[in-house]
Every structure is written in structure tokens, then in C-alpha cells.
C-alpha positions, 0 to 999 in steps of 0.5 A: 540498564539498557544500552544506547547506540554509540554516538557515531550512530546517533550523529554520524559526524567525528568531532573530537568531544563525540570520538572522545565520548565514545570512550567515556559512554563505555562506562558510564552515560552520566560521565558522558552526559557531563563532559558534553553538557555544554556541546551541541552534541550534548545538549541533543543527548540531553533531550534524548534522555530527558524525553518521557518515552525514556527512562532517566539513569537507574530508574526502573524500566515500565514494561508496557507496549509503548515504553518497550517500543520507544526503548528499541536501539535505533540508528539514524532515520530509525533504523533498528538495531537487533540485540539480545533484548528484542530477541528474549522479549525486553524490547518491542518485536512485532509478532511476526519477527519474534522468534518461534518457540519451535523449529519448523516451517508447517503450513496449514489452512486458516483456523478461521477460513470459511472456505474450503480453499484446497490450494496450497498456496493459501495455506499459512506457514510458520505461524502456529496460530494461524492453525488453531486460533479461529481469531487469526488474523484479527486482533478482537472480536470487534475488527472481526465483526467489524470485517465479516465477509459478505454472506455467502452470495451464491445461495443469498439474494444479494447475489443476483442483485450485486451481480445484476449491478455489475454486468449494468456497469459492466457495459459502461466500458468508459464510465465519466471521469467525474472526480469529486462526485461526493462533491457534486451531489451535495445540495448546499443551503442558505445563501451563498456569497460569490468569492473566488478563493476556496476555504480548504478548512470548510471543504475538507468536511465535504471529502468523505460524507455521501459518498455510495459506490453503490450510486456511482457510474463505476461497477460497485465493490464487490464486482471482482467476484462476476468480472470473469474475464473482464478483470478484477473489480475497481475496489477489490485491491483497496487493502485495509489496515484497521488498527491505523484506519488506514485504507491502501489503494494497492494497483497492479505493477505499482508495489502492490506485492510489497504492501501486501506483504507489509499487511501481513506484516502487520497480522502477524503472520511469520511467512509474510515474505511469501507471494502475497496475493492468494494467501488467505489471511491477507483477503479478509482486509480486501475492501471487496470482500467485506459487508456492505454497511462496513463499506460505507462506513470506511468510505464516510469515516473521515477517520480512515485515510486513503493513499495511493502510489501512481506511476508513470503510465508508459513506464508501468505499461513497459514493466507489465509487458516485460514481466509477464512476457519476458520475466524469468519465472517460465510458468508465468511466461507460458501461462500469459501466451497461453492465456491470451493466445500468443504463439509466442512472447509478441513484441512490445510493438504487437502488444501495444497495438492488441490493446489498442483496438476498441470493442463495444462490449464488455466481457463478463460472461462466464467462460469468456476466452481471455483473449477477448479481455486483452483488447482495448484499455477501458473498464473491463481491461484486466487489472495490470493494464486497466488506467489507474485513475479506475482504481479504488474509486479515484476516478470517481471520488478522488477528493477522498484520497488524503495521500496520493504520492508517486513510485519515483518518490516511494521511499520517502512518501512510504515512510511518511504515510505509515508515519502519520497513520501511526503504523511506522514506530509499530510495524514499519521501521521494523520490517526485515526483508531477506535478501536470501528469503526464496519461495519453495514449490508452494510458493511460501517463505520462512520467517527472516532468521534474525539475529543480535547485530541485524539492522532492519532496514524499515519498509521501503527504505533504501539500506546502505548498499541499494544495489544488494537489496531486491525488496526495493528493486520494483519501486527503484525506477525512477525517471533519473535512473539511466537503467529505467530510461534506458529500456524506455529508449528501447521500446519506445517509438515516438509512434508508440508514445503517442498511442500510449498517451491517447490509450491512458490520457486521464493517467496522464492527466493525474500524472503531470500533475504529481510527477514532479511533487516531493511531498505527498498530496491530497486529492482535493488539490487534484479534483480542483486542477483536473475538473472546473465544474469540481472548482466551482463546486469547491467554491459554492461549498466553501462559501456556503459553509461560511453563510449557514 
């Protein structure tokens, strides 16, 4: 018989019939069960034992993958307690917590890797069949296909073409803000009858159909790959988790790492602690990287789901400028100076004011110094310090976006995306972060040895003692935090607020309108306060929605 949480753990209160309970649960849940039938308490336990995902006293256990994951012991807001049997596979484990039947820690290149990538970093550790099995990291031949990288664009004609496209946009160094394009660009028919209220039901249809990036004013997906020094392409930090059809809109200072990790959390791979950002399983599920078809296929299918984290402009700009040129990792450090030219780390003043200079040209070329990249905050700007509302087309197609929350607010927003994108009960209350867990020279961590009595805390979900736990130390930065408040008083002039705010105005502009919202939002909402033509266009489809 499986064994159930205590009832303190279950309802965290010491009334007299729970502190009672706790004796009689230790021998039998039927006597439990009668001596509380009545209480408030009892009639909770009732429900829990009657719901269908358990099984009623004596009855045998249906070993499937959904009755495993619902027998899983949990404490209050989900939190997973290890015991014996998670560990010798009676109860649900993802993959890349279960336990290897061999002791080591070998990295190797990617069975399915098409790539000759020789940098170790790449290479995949602690997960045997990353190293044999040409199926990793997909689940089926289907997703497989479904995600086939682009052909090999150095010898295809879609090179030249891709590429021509890019360096056309590319020279658009501040492309319009349209907002809700797909919007824009839909000829309505039939008569329409003038109102001044939108039907949210009938517009929603219009949010993820028609939508091109290929058509677009932003360089289309793919343009990572001739960027050079003109920063990462809009779409390429666009993550895709297939089996929840969920895409991921990760941006650069605003928990990018974490959720990444959390992907190849999701595949599998047993080194998911490890840095993220060069392995080679985590970019065969980069939007940039798959076939065109497969693109718009994601972006029409009202199916999938987008969600994004903003943060607060001034506060992201000030963490990017004190991790890459006052962060403790030295090589970093150097190798920032170095690639921008700095003689030495500049002040926060000095690097504000080398952003802010304008220039009139993008870029791209092949061999183009770095340094000419970190002038001005337009398109071409490098990815960390590039505006937000760039990212992943939301500057373009922002009605597209179903959940668009904020960092102050990640712990409860994190959860409740992966919640209503059926990833939470799989994969996210589930993930363990290690607080020991380091990266060795090649920059890969073990698998958290976990053990009968751990509690996984969940994927960015606070544990009870926050201050011990550096999984949550980039997202913990709230504006009520003295800590985060407290460098912005440091840094800031009021002089430097103001270039800040002129630099990032359109961030801003997303910003004040999300900043103060608990609950996540969609970006229809947004596209109708940020734009009246966006308005007025809702207004038109609605109504003639309802006349055709």
C-alpha cells in the first residue's frame, strides 16, 4: 500500500482531530478516515481518497504513466517528497532525475549531432543515451521531423536568399513598432457595424493566423546565423517545448538560463544543471534553427502557446552591466573588456553613455570589431542590451503572445504557465536544483544525487529558507527587495534615468503596463492600450465577425 503524507503536511494547522490523526494514519487510513469523517478536515481527506487519479484502500495499483504521476507523495503547493519508491521506479521520476544504473559522469558529443562541434562544452554528460541513441533528444520519429534543422545553408540556395533578407532588414536599425500586424493585414468582409466595444471571443481567431515573419519589418528567423557582430537574430532565443506546444520566449538577463535548463530538463538530459547555452541538445528546440514550414506552422497554430518574462528596463540594463563587467567569473570579465575594447571594467556612467551614441549603419559584415556593436540601442545592438519588445516578434506580432508576465512575479507566473500548458504535474514541480551543483572545467554538472527524504522544490518556486537557494537568486529582484533598490540608488543619477528611459521607451511603454499586474496577461490586451490603430482594427474584426 502506498503511504500518504502526514496530515500536518497535508494541511499545515495542529488542530486537536489532525494532531490526533497523526496517530491513528500510523495504522490504519480507514481508522483515520472515521474518526474525522465529520470534521472539515476529513471531509478534505475524503475527497483526496475518492478522487480517481487514487486508488481506494486495498485495491491494486494500474501502473500507468498518469496514475504513477498522480500517486507521487506531495506536500502543500506540490512539493514533492523522494521515498523509496520514486527511486526504484513505483512512482513517476522524470528521466533525468531517475537514477543511473552506472556510476560515472562521461560526457560525449550528441549521437544525433550533424555537426562536427569539437567544443567540449557541447558535449552531453551523464546521460548514456545521448551517446548511442540517434533519437535523443526527441521523443519520436514524428517531433523529429517535425524539428529538422534548416538544410545545411552553406552550400543551399536559401543561404543567399535567407541571408540577403537579413542584411535587407538588418539596415532597418529601428523597424516600426507595429503590434499586432497579423491584425493589420487582415482584409475583413461583409458589412461591418460601427460599436465601440471589442468581442474578445471573436478577435481572439485573428491572434495566430497570417502571421510571416518572412513579411515582416523585423529580420526574419534565422538571421542569428549572419548577425556577426550585430547581435543574435529576434527569433533565435524563441525555445520550444513540443510536447506541451508551448514556445518560450527566453531574453537575455530575464532568466533565460533558468529555462533553458528547465528544457533540458524536459529531454531528459541528466546534466541539466550544467551551463545551458552551448549544449547541443538544448538547440535543436531554438525556433531559429528549425525548417521554414515548421515556423509557421508554430506561429499559426493557435495550439501552441507563447509566454514571455519582462523585466524592468533600468534594472535589467544595471544587471547586465555588473555581471559581465564586475561579475566574479574573471574570464568573463576579461573577455567582455577585451571584446569591446575597454582598457579597464568602465564605470556604469561611461557605459550608459557608449550605448547611447546613435550610428547609422548596422553592423553585419563578416569581421566587424565588436566594439562597433556596442553603440546605440537599436536592432543591431547585442542581444543583452537590445530592447525587449524586439524579442521573438513581439514588437511586431505581440497579440500572439498568450502569457506575458513579469520577473518580480516569476515564482507565481512560472508555476502557472507550466500549469495550464500541462508541463507542471510532468516535469515542473519535479525539478531539483542543487545548491552544491558546480560546473567543472567543461562547464557540465552532475545529476543532483537525490535521495529518500528530499523535497524538490519545483521550478522556480521559492524553498523555505530562500536566502540558501541560488536557483532563485536572478529572478529574486523584485522592486520591494531593499537589496535591488538599493544598487539602483548606487547607479542611478537622475540624468542617467532619464537616458535609460529616452534609450528603452517602447520597453517602458510594455512595462508600465504589466509591472503592477499579478496575474498573468495576454498580449491582445497590450497591442489595444499600446497602439490605437491595433484599437480600431480589433473593433473592425470583432464586428465584422459577428455581420458575416
Amino acid at each position: 500500500m502506498a503511504t500518504v503524507p502526514s496530515l500536518r503536511q497535508q494541511l499545515g494547522s495542529t488542530s486537536t482531530c489532525q494532531m490526533n490523526s497523526l496517530l491513528v494514519i500510523k495504522t490504519t487510513i480507514a481508522a483515520f478516515a472515521l474518526l474525522c469523517a465529520f470534521t472539515p478536515y476529513g471531509l478534505l481527506f475524503k475527497l483526496m481518497v475518492e478522487d480517481d487519479s487514487l486508488v481506494s484502500i486495498g485495491d491494486a495499483r494500474v501502473e500507468t504513466a498518469q496514475q504513477r504521476i498522480a500517486s507521487s507523495r506531495i506536500l502543500p503547493f506540490d512539493r514533492v517528497v523522494i521515498d523509496a519508491s520514486h527511486l526504484n521506479g513505483s512512482y513517476y521520476l522524470p528521466e533525468a532525475l531517475i537514477p543511473p544504473d552506472y556510476d560515472g559522469n562521461e560526457c560525449c558529443p550528441m549521437a544525433s549531432s550533424t555537426r562536427n562541434n569539437k567544443k567540449q562544452c557541447a558535449n552531453i554528460c551523464g546521460t548514456p543515451r545521448a551517446c548511442t541513441d540517434s533519437m535523443y533528444p526527441f521523443r519520436n520519429e514524428e517531433e523529429k521531423l517535425f524539428l529538422s534543422p534548416r538544410e545545411n545553408m552553406t552550400t543551399s540556395k536559401g543561404y543567399y536568399v535567407l541571408r540577403n533578407k537579413c542584411h535587407e532588414k538588418n539596415g532597418l536599425l529601428h523597424p516600426p513598432f507595429q503590434w499586432c500586424q497579423q491584425w493589420l493585414s487582415t482584409e475583413t468582409k461583409g458589412s461591418i457595424t460601427k460599436q465601440s466595444t471589442i468581442d474578445y471571443a471573436a478577435l481572439s481567431q485573428y491572434n495566430s493566423q497570417d502571421i510571416d515573419p518572412y513579411k515582416a519589418d523585423l529580420p526574419p528567423p534565422g538571421c542569428s546565423y549572419f548577425s556577426h557582430g550585430g547581435g543574435s537574430g529576434s527569433y533565435q532565443n524563441l525555445l520550444l517545448f513540443p510536447s506541451s506546444k508551448l514556445a518560450f520566449c527566453g531574453i537575455p538577463k530575464n532568466s533565460i538560463t533558468q529555462w533553458l535548463q528547465f528544457l533540458r530538463f524536459t529531454l531528459g538530459a541528466k546534466d541539466y544543471l550544467s551551463h545551458p547555452h552551448g549544449k547541443e541538445d538544448v538547440k535543436l528546440f531554438r525556433f531559429d534553427s528549425i525548417k521554414e514550414d515548421a515556423q509557421l506552422d508554430i506561429l499559426n497554430d493557435p495550439e501552441w502557446k507563447f509566454a514571455v518574462f519582462l523585466r524592468n528596463p533600468a534594472e535589467r540594463l544595471l544587471s547586465l552591466y555588473l555581471d559581465k563587467f564586475h561579475g566574479r567569473e574573471s574570464i568573463e570579465k576579461e573577455h567582455y573588456q577585451n571584446q569591446y575594447d575597454f582598457a579597464s571594467s568602465p564605470s556604469f556612467a561611461e557605459f550608459v553613455a557608449t550605448i547611447a551614441q546613435n550610428r547609422t549603419s548596422c553592423p553585419i559584415a563578416p569581421g566587424t570589431p565588436k566594439r562597433e556593436t556596442l553603440f546605440g540601442v537599436d536592432w543591431c545592438t547585442d542581444g543583452h542590451w537590445r530592447q525587449q519588445s524586439f524579442s521573438c516578434g513581439m514588437s511586431e506580432f505581440l497579440p500572439r503572445f498568450d502569457y506575458i508576465g513579469t520577473l518580480d512575479n516569476a515564482e507565481q507566473q512560472s508555476r502557472s504557465i507550466l500549469q495550464q500548458t500541462g508541463l507542471w504535474d510532468t516535469f515542473g514541480k519535479y525539478y531539483h536544483w542543487n545548491p552544491k551543483a558546480s560546473m567543472n572545467v567543461l562547464c557540465n554538472s552532475k545529476r543532483p544525487n537525490i535521495k529518500a527524504g528530499d523535497e524538490l522544490i519545483g521550478f522556480q518556486q521559492s524553498p523555505h529558507d530562500a536566502k540558501s537557494n541560488p536557483q532563485i537568486k536572478e529572478y529574486k529582484h523584485s522592486q520591494h527587495s531593499t537589496g535591488a533598490q538599493g544598487k539602483r540608488d548606487k547607479y542611478y543619477t537622475a540624468e542617467l534615468t532619464q537616458i535609460v528611459e529616452r534609450l528603452y521607451d517602447k520597453d517602458y511603454e510594455l512595462w508600465n503596463l504589466v509591472k503592477d499586474e499579478v496575474q498573468l496577461i495576454n498580449g491582445s490586451e497590450l497591442a489595444l492600450k499600446l497602439s490605437s490603430k491595433c484599437r480600431d482594427k480589433a473593433i473592425e474584426l470583432s464586428s465584422s465577425d459577428k455581420t458575416n
